[in-house]
TORKOL-4160 file (C-alpha; in steps of 0.2 Angstrom, whole numbers, padded with zeros to 4 digits, m for minus):
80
<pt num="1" X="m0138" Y="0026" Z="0038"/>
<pt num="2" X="m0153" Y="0022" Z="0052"/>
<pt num="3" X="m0161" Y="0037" Z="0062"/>
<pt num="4" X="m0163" Y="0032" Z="0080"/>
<pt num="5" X="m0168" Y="0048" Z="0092"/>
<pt num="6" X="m0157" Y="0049" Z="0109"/>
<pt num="7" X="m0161" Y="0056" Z="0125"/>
<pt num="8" X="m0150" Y="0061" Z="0139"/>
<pt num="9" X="m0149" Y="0062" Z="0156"/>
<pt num="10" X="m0139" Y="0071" Z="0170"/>
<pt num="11" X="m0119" Y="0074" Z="0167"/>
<pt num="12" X="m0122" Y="0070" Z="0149"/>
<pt num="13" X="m0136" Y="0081" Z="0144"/>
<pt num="14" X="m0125" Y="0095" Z="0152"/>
<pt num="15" X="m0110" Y="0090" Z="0141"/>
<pt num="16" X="m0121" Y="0088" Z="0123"/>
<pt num="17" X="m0132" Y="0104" Z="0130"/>
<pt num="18" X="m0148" Y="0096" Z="0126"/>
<pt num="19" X="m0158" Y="0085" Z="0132"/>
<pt num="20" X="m0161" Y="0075" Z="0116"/>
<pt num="21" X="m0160" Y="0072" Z="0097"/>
<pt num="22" X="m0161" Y="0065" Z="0083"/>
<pt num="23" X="m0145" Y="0056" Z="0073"/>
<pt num="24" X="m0142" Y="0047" Z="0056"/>
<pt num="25" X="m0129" Y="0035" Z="0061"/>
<pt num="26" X="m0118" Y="0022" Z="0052"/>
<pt num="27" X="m0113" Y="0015" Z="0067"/>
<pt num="28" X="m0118" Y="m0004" Z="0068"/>
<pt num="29" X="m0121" Y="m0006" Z="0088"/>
<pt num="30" X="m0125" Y="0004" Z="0103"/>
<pt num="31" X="m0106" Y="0003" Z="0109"/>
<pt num="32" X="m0100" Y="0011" Z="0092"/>
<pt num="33" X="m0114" Y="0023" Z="0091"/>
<pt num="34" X="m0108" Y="0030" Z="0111"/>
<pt num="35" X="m0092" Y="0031" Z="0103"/>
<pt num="36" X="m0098" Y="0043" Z="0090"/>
<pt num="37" X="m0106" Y="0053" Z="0101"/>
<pt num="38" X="m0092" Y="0053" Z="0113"/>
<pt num="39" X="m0081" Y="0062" Z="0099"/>
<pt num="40" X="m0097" Y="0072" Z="0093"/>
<pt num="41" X="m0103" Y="0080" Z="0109"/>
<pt num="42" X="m0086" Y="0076" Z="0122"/>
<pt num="43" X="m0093" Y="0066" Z="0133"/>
<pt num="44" X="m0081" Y="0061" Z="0145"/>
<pt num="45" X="m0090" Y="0047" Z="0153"/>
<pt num="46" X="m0085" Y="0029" Z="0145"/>
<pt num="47" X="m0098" Y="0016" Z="0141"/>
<pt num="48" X="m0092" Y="0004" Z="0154"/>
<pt num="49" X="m0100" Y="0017" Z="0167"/>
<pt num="50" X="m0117" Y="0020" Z="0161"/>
<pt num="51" X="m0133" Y="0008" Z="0157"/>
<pt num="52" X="m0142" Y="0009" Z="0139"/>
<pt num="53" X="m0159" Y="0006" Z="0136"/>
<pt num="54" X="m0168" Y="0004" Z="0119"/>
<pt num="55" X="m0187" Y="0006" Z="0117"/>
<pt num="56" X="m0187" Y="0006" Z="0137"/>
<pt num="57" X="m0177" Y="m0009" Z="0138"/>
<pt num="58" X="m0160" Y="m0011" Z="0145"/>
<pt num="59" X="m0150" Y="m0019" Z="0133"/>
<pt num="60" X="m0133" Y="m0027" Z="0130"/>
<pt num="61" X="m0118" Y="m0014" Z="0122"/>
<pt num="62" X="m0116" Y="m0026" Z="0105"/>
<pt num="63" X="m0133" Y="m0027" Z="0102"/>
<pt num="64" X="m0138" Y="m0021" Z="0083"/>
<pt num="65" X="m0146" Y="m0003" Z="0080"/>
<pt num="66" X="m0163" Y="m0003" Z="0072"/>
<pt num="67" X="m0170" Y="0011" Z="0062"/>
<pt num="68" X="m0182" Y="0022" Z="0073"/>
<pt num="69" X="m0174" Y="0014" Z="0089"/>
<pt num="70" X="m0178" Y="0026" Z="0106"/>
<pt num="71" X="m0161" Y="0026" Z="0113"/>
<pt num="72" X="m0157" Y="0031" Z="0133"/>
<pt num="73" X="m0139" Y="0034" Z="0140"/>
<pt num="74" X="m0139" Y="0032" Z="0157"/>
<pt num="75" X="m0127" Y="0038" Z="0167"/>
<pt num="76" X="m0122" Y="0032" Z="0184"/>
<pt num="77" X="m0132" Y="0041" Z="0199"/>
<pt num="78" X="m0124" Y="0052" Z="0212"/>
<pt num="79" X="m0130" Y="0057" Z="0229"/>
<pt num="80" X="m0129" Y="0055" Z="0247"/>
């Protein structure tokens, strides 16, 4: 299991009723670990939609998960 500590933002901080936490995860990749949470919290936003970033870095949807990783869901900005 890795621990990596999530913060969210916008529609998907209303939807997990937080703004952050902490996780022990099996999952392998950012994409697998979004899917988790999807079925954990109902997000209804798919991954193809928003932007990741890790350790305030944008990264890639396969890239591995690493132990004590800052992970950020970003999801796309409305407004007029």
């Amino acid at each position: 299991m890795i621990l990596v500590h999530l913060q969210y933002y916008a529609q998907l901080r209303e939807q997990a009723g937080m703004s952050g936490e902490q996780v022990n995860t099996a999952a392998s990749s950012l994409r697998e670990l979004y899917e988790e949470l999807r079925l954990r919290r109902g997000f209804s936003l798919a991954a193809e939609v928003l932007k990741v970033a890790v350790n305030a870095q944008f990264s890639a949807w396969d890239r591995p998960l690493r132990d004590g990783d800052t992970i950020v869901f970003i999801p796309p900005v409305a407004g007029g």
